[in-house]
Structure formats: structure tokens, C-alpha cells
C-alpha positions in Angstrom: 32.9 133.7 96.4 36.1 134.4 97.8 37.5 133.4 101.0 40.3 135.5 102.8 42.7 133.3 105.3 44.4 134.7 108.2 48.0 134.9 108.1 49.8 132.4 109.2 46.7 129.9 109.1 47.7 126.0 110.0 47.9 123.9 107.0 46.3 120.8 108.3 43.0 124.2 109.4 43.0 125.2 105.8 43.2 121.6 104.3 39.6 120.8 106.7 38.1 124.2 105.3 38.9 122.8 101.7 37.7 119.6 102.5 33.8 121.0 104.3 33.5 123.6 101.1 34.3 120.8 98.3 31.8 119.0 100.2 28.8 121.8 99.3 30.0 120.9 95.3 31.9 123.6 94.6 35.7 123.9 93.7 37.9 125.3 95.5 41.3 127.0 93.9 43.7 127.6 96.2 45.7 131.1 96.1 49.0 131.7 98.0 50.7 134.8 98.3 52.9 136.8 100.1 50.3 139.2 102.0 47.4 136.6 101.4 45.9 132.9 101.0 43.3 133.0 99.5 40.3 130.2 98.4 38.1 130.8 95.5 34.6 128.5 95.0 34.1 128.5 91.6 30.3 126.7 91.1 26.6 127.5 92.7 27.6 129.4 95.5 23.9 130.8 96.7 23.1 128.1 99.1 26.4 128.6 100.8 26.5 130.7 104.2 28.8 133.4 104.1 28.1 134.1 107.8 29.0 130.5 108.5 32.3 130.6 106.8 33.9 134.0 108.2 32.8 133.1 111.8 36.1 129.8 111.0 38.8 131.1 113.2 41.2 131.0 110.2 38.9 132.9 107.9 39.8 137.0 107.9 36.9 138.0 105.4 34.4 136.3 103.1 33.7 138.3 99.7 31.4 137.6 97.0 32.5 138.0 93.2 30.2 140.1 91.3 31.9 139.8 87.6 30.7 136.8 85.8 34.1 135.7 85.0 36.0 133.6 88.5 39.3 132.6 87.4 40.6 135.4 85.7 39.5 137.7 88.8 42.0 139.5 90.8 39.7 138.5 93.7 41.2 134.7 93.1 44.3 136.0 92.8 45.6 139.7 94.1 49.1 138.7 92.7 49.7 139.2 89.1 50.1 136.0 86.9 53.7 135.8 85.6 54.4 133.5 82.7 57.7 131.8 81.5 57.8 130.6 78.2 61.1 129.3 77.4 63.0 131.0 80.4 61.5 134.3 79.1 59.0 136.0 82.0 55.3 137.9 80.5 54.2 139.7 83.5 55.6 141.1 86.4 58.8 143.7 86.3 59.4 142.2 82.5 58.0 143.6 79.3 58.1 141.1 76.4 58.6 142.4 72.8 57.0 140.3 70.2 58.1 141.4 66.1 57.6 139.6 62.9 56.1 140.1 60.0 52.3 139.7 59.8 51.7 137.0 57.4 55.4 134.3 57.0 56.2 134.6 53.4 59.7 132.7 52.8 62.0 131.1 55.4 64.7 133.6 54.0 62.3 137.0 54.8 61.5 135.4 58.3 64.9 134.5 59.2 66.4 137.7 58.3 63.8 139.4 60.4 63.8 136.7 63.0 67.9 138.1 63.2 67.4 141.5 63.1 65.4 142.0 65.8 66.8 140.0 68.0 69.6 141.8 67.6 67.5 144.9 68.3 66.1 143.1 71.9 63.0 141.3 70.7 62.0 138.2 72.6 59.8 136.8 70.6 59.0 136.0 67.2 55.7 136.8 65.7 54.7 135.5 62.8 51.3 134.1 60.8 51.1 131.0 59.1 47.6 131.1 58.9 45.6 134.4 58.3 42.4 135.2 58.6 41.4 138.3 56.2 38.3 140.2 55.1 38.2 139.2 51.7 38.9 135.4 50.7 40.6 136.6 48.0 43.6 138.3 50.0 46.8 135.6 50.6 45.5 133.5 53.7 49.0 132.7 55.1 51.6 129.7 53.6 50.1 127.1 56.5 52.3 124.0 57.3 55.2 125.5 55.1 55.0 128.8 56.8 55.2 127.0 60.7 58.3 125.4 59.3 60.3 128.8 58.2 58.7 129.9 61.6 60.4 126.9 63.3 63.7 127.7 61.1 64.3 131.0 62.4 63.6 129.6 66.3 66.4 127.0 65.5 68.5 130.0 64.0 68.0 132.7 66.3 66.3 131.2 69.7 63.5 133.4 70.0 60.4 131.2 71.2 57.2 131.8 68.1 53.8 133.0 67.9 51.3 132.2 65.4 48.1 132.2 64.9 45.6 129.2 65.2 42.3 129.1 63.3 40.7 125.4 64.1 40.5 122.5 66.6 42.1 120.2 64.0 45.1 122.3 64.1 45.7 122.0 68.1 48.5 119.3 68.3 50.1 120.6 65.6 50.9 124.1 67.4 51.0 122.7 71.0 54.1 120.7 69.5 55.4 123.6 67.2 54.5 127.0 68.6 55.7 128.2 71.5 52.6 131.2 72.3 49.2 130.4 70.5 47.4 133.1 69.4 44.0 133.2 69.1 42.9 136.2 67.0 40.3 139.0 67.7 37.9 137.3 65.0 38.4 133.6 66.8 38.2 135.4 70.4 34.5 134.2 70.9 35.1 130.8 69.1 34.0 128.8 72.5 34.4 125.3 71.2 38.3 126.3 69.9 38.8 127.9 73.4 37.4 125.2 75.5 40.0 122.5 73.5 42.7 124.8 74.0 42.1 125.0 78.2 43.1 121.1 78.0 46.7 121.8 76.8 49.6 123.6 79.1 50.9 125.6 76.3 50.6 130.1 76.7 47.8 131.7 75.1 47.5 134.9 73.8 44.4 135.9 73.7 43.7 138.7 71.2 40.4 141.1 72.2 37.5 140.9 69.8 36.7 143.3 67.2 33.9 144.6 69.7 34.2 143.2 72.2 33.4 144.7 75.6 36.6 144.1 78.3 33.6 141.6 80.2 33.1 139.6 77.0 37.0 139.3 77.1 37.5 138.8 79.9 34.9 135.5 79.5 36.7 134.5 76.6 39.9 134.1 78.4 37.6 132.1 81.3 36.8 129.7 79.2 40.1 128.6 78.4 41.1 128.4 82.0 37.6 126.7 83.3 39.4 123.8 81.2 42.2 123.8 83.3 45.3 126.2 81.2 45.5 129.3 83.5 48.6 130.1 81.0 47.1 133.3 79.3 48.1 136.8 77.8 45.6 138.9 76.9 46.4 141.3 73.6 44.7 145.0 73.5 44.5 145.3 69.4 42.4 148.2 69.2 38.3 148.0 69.0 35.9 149.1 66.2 33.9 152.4 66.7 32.8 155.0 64.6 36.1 156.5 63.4 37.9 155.7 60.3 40.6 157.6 60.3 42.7 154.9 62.2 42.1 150.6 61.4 40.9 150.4 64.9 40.7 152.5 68.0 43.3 151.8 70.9 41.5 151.5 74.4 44.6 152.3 76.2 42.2 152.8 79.1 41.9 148.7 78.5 45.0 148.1 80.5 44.5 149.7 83.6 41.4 148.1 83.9 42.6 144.5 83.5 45.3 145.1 85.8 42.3 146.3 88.1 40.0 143.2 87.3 42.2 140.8 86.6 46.0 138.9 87.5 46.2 138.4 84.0 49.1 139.8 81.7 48.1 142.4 79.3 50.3 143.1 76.2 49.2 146.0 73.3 49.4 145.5 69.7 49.8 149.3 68.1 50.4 147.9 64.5 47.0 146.4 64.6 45.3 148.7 66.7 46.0 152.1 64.2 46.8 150.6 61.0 49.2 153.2 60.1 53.4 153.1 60.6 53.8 156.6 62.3 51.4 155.9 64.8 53.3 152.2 65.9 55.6 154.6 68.6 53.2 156.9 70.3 50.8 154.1 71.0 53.8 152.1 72.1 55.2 154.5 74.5 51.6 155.0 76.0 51.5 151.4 76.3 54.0 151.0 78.7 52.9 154.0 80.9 49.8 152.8 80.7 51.2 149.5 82.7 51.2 147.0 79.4 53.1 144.1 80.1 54.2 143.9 76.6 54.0 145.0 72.8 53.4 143.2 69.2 55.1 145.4 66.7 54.9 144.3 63.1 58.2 144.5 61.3 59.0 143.7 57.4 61.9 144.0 55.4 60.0 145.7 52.9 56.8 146.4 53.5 55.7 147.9 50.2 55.5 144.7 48.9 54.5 143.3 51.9 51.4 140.7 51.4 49.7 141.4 54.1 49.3 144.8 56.0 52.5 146.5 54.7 51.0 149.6 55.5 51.4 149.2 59.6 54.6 147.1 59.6 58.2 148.7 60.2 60.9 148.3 58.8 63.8 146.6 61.0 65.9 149.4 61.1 63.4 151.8 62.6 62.5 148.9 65.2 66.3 148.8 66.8 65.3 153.0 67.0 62.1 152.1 68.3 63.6 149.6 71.2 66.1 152.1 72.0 63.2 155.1 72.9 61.0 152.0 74.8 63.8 151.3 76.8 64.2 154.6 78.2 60.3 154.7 79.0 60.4 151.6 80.8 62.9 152.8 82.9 60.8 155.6 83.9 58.3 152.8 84.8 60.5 150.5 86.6 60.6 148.0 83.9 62.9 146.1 82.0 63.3 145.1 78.1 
């Protein structure tokens, strides 16, 4: 249940409203923004009188929330959810532009990298440690050595990291080290990691399942924050259906409809999503039209011997190309880079 304040409501009026609904045992999130304030029960909310509530003199409307999933509704919050990590905004006017290489393979190929695209305008460095593949045969990432060369480029270059995380028992160690944890499309439903990672204050990024519906995502992400860390960034990586042709499908159609159903930011990863290096800057120009808040681009500096998916990263050349076109289209969108 949402309710809707009148402008311009009394504080002491809206703290006795809070006060009479906490006293029916739900809680109460409180929302202020610039057209609205806003007060979302999260709880049983069946035995509570709608009528009752938007006859208060500071109430303008009482709505009930259909969609399963309470925090992460635009309903609680109409404004978008902008993030800072490290002075660097996710959300809003900003796009962010996270590169790296898929899997960290020395601290010299991740620094180089880590320096060529910032040079190029990337903002963050993406970059996995840990890797979770199909076969166990296939390298599964360097681990504690490869967070290290991650941490080495940040001290060299600045750019705030993100890396995947794969266990509970791994937590600390990235809340202290990483500045974005990702939690990958094969971990998305992994409730008891997400429920641990709701009691820490560091960004998520949130990465959709490999079939998952945009509801079961969008539950995912509720878990987190029913813990308490609303700091979350949902990644569109492309979904599994029937064709083969591409590693995944793009559901470009995806963004819109978070931005509809959600405050959340949304960010695209096109590497992922088609599998395949030519399709990287279609899918990333559609991206931004489409009203993403951001992109993942892989990037290697030499992908044919690349150790993991070689095949969909760019070289760093062609990503300083690539920036230079994105820029143009977020212009056309009113965004920035």
C-alpha cells in the first residue's frame, strides 16, 4: 500500500500518520520528492482501511501495490534512484561506462586496460576474479590474486572496480575491496547470498537471470533491499530463448519497463547479451535510446588469446571509437558520458 501526502503536509501531521500505521505492524518507508511525499507499508496490509486513511486531511490518495515486489516499486518511490560510488553518479542525467576484461589474467593486462580506457572515458573498471563457467574445466578466474591486480589498476588509474562475487564467505572480503559487487545472472536467484548482501551499504549490481522473467528480477533485487541496502543497479545481459544464432537474446524492451516499474537504475551488458564483437555497438547505441542508465563493454588487449570469452570482448582501440559514437547518442538523449 502506498500512501500519497498533500503538498506542503506539517511534519509534526506526517510524523502522527507514521506513528498510528507502524502501530497496525507494518513499516512504513518514507519517500520525499520534489512533486510528492510519499509513505510505503511494506507488511500485511489487508486488515488496513484504505478508506480510513485517505479521509486524513494530509492524505491526497491511498493506492494499493499490485507487483509482489515493494521496495523496488516506483510506487514507493516516483523519483529515480541515483547512486554515487566514489563521486561517480549511476542514474539520473549520467550514463556510467563499465570495461574490463571478462576474466583478470595478470596485473600487467589489467592495468594496461584499466589505462586505456580511462583514457577513452570509462568510469569504471570491470573485471572477474572469480568466474563462473559452464564447464569446470574452463579457467574459473585467478581469485584473491586476481582482486589484487584489480585493486592495482584502481590505485593506478582511479577508476572505482567491479567483480563478481560467488559465496557468502567471500562478503567482507569485497565489501572492503570492491567498489560495485556483482552478482551474476547464474547467482541472481541465490537468496541466502542476496539476503547477506542487503546487510552491507556497498552498490550492487544486480545481473538478470539466464531466464528470468523482469518479476523474478525484479524480486531478486527485493530481497537485497528487504535487508536494508537500497544501493542497487540492475544489469540487462540478454535472456535465453530459442535462438542460437546470438549467446543470448537482448530484451531491450527490459529497460523501458523497469524504468516504468521501478526507481531502480538499469545498465545493459551487449558483450554478454550477443556473444559476438560486431554486435557490442548496435546493442549499445539502442541501449541508450532505449533509456539505459549505463553499459558493460568487455574490452581485451588481445582477445584471441583471451581466456575467457575472447570472442565478444573489444579491443581498446575500437572502444575509444566506440565512446566517441556513444557520446554523440547520448547527446541526442540528453545524457552525459
Amino acid at each position: 500500500m502506498v500512501i500519497v501526502l498533500k503538498q506542503g503536509a506539517p511534519e509534526e501531521k506526517i510524523k502522527s500518520l507514521v506513528r498510528e500505521l507502524e502501530g497496525l505492524n507494518v513499516k512504513v518507508q518514507l519517500s520525499i520528492g520534489v512533486e510528492y511525499t510519499i509513505l510505503g507499508l511494506i507488511g500485511d496490509t489487508r486488515g488496513i482501511n484504505k478508506y480510513h486513511f485517505a479521509s486524513n486531511e494530509i492524505v491526497e490518495k491511498v493506492l494499493r501495490v499490485q507487483e509482489s515486489f515493494k521496495k523496488a516499486n516506483r510506487m514507493f518511490k516516483p523519483e529515480g534512484t541515483i547512486i554515487d560510488v566514489c563521486g561517480t553518479k549511476i542514474g539520473g542525467t549520467n550514463l556510467a561506462v563499465m570495461t574490463g576484461p571478462c576474466s583478470v589474467e595478470s596485473e600487467e593486462q589489467v592495468i594496461s586496460i584499466a589505462k586505456a580506457v580511462k583514457e577513452a572515458g570509462a568510469n569504471f573498471l570491470r573485471g572477474g576474479a572469480y568466474k563462473p563457467r559452464t564447464s569446470p574445466y574452463s579457467f574459473q578466474g585467478l581469485g584473491l590474486e586476481g582482486l589484487d591486480y584489480l585493486k592495482a589498476a584502481r590505485e593506478v588509474t582511479g577508476l572505482p572496480i567491479v567483480s563478481e562475487i560467488m559465496s557468502t564467505d567471500m562478503i567482507q572480503k569485497f565489501a572492503d575491496d570492491v567498489d560495485i559487487i556483482q552478482v551474476g545472472a547464474r547467482n541472481m536467484q541465490h537468496f541466502v547470498l542476496l539476503k547477506e548482501l542487503g546487510k552491507i551499504k556497498k552498490p550492487i549490481l544486480l545481473k538478470r537471470g539466464l531466464a528470468a522473467t523482469i518479476e523474478e528480477w525484479l524480486m531478486s533485487a527485493e530481497y537485497i533491499m528487504k535487508e536494508g541496502n537500497e544501493n542497487i543497479i540492475l544489469c540487462e545481459r540478454g535472456i535465453r530463448t530459442f535462438e542460437t544464432y546470438t549467446r543470448n537474446t537482448l530484451d531491450l524492451s527490459a529497460i523501458p519497463v523497469i524504468k516504468r516499474l521501478s526507481h531502480l537504475p538499469i545498465i545493459v551488458d551487449p558483450s554478454h547479451a550477443t556473444g559476438k564483437t560486431w554486435l557490442v555497438e548496435p546493442l549499445a547505441k539502442a541501449a541508450i535510446m532505449a533509456g539505459a542508465d549505463g553499459i558493460m563493454i568487455e574490452v581485451h588487449n588481445n582477445p584471441e588469446k583471451a581466456l575467457c570469452d575472447g570472442e565478444q570482448s573489444i579491443r581498446p582501440d575500437e572502444f575509444t571509437k566506440l565512446m566517441t559514437k556513444l557520446r554523440g547518442v547520448a547527446e541526442i538523449e540528453g545524457r552525459a558520458i
